[in-house]
ZAMARGU-4260 file (C-alpha; in steps of 0.2 Angstrom, whole numbers, plus 5000, padded with zeros to 4 digits):
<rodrens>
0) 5004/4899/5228 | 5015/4886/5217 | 5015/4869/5222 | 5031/4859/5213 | 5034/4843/5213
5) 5050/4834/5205 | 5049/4816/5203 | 5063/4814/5194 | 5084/4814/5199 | 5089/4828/5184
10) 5097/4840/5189 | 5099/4854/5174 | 5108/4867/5187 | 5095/4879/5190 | 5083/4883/5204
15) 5066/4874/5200 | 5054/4883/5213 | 5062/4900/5210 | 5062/4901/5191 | 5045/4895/5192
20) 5039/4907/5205 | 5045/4921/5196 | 5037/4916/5179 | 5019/4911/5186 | 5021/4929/5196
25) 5025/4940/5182 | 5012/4929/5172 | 4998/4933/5184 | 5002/4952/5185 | 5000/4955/5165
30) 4987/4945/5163 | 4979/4957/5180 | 4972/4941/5186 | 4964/4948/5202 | 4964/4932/5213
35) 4976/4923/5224 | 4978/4908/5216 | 4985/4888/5216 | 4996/4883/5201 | 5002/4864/5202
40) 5019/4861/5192 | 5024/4843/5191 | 5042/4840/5184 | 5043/4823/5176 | 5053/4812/5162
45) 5049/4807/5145 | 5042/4793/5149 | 5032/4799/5162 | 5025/4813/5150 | 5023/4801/5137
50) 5011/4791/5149 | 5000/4805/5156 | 5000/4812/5136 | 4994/4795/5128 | 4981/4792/5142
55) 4976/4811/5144 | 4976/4817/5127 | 4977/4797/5117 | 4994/4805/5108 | 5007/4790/5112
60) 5023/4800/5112 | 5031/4811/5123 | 5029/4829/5124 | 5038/4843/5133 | 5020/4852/5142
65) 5004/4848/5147 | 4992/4861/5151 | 4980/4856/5163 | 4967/4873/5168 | 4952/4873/5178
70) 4946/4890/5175 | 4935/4891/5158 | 4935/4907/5150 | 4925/4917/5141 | 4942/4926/5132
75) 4959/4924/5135 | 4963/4932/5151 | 4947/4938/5153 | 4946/4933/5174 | 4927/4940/5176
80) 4922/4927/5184 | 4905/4926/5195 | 4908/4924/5214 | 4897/4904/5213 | 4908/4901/5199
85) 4924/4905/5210 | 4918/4894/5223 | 4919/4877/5211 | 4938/4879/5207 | 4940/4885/5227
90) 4953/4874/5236 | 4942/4871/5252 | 4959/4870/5262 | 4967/4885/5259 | 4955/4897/5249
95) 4964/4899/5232 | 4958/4895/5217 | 4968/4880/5209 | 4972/4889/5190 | 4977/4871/5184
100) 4991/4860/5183 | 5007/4860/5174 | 5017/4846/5169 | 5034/4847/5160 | 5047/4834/5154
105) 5064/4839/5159 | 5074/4830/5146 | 5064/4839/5134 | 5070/4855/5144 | 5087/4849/5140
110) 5085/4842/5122 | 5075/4857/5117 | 5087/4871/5127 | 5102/4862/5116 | 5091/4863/5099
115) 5085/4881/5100 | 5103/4884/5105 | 5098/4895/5122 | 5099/4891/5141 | 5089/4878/5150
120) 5083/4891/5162 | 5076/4899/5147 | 5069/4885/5140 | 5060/4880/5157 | 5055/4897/5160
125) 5046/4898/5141 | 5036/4883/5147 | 5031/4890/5162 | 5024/4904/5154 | 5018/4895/5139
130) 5008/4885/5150 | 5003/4899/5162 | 4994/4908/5146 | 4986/4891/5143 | 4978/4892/5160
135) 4974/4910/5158 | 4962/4904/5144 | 4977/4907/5130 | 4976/4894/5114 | 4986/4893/5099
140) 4974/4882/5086 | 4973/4896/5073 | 4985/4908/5066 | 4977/4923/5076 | 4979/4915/5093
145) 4996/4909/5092 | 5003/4927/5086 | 4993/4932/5101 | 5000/4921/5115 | 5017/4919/5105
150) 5019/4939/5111 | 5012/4937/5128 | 5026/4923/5130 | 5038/4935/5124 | 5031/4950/5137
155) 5032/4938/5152 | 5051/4931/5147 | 5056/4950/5141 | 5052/4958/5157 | 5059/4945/5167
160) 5076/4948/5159 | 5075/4930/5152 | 5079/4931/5134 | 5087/4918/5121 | 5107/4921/5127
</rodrens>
């Protein structure tokens, strides 16, 4: 289940909630995560990305993502997780397990979209899934891993049919 919420007035001309249903969906089916789970996506400005990144993370600039997971992983996508470890990231009211929390600046999706000279639906989508490999235990610190996630990200967009136009 996909909780979004957009506190801002942009409007880049695409469908919020359905491109991020899609993405988190076909995230969670390659990665074969085997539980029903929560994925909160809060769509924000610069500035309030710049705020939540210098008091999250102590970096005083905006960004275009923030990651937030709840799940810690042994390996990247590696879901085995026990059933007492379940129940702490288990949202009491509906059962799911809340994965984390997504936040994205949509006039980075805009600025960035233009830049990288593809669509904004693509460039939202590649955050969405970028983030959904962050949750799912992904990092990109070292070479190795971002080769790694840089290909899942690719996986995820390719067989959604969302490639750079």
């Amino acid at each position: 289940m996909i909780f979004l919420e957009n506190e801002t007035d942009i409007d880049l001309g695409i469908e919020y909630e359905d491109i991020a249903k899609l993405v988190v969906e076909e995230a969670l089916r390659l990665e074969r995560c085997p539980f029903d789970v929560e994925v909160n996506i809060l769509l924000t400005d610069n500035e309030g990305i710049h705020a939540i990144n210098k008091e999250t993370r102590d970096i005083d600039s905006p960004t275009d993502v923030l990651s937030f997971p709840n799940l810690f992983f042994e390996s990247e996508g590696d879901f085995d997780i026990s059933e007492e470890e379940l129940a702490d990231y288990q949202d009491p009211e509906n059962g799911l397990i809340v994965l984390g929390d997504i936040i994205i600046s949509l006039e980075k999706v805009a600025e960035q979209a233009k830049e990288y000279n593809h669509s904004v639906k693509r460039e939202y989508a590649f955050l969405i899934a970028h983030s959904m490999l962050h949750l799912s235990g992904y990092d990109h610190m070292v070479a190795e891993e971002a080769e790694v996630m840089e290909g899942r990200q690719r996986l995820i967009l390719d067989s959604l049919g969302i490639t750079r136009d």
